[in-house]
N, C-alpha and C positions, 0 to 999 in steps of 0.2 A: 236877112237871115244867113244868105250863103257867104254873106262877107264876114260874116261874124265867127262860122265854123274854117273858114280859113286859116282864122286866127288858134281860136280852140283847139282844133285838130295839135296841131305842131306845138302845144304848149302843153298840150295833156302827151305828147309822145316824151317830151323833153321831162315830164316831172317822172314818167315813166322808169326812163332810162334813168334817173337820179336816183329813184327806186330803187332799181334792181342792183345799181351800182352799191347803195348803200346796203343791199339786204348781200353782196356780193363780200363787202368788207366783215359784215359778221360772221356768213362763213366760214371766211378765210381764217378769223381768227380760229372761231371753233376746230378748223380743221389741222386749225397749227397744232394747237392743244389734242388730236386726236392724232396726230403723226409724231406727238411726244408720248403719248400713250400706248401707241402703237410699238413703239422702239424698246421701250422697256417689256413689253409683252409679248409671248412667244404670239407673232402674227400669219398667217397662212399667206399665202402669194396667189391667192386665186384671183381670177379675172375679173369678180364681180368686188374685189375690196381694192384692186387695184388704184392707185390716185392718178388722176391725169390733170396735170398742170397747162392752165392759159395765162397769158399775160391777157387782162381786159383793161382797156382806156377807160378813164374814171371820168365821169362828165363834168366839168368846171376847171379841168387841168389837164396838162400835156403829160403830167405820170400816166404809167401804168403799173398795175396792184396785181401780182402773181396769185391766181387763186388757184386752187388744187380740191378736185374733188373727183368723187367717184364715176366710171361712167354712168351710172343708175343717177348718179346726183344732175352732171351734166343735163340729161334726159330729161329730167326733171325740169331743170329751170327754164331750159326752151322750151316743154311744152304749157310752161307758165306762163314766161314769154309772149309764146304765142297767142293765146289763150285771153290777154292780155290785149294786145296787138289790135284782135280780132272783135273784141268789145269795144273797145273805140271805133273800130271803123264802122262795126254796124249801129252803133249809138249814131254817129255822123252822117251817115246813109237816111239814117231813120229821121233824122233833123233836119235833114235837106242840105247837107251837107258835102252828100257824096260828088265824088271828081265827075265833073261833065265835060263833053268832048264838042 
């Protein structure tokens, strides 16, 4: 069983991060189309609509895919992320899975 979640673990992180990558590319679009919205509409400059731009590594390729989102968006996705993260390893734990020393 424990040789089994060795495997599990690291293929359920990898479809993860394909995941996120791809739920990162829809954003991004969305967010083009709301910084074209933005630009024609009288926008406020306040700290909470502000956009803040990363380059994230896209999993199956050496691009990277500039995505721009708000800090509150940002926030967001990591504590999904997380959230995320933390499901599987206690799924893993709970399998017999968990890392032994």
């Amino acid at each position: 069983m424990a040789n089994i979640c060795k495997f599990i673990v690291p293929a359920l992180i990898a479809f993860l991060v394909t995941q996120i990558s791809w739920a990162d590319e829809r954003l991004a679009e969305g967010k083009k189309k709301a910084v074209l919205n933005s630009k024609t509409s009288a926008a406020t400059s306040t700290p909470e609509k502000k956009m803040i731009c990363k380059k994230i590594k896209v999993t199956g390729t050496h691009m990277k895919r500039r995505v721009c989102l708000s800090a509150a968006g940002w926030e967001n996705l990591r504590m999904k992320t997380q959230q995320q993260l933390d499901d599987i390893m206690s799924s893993s734990v709970s399998a017999g899975g968990g890392m032994r020393r």
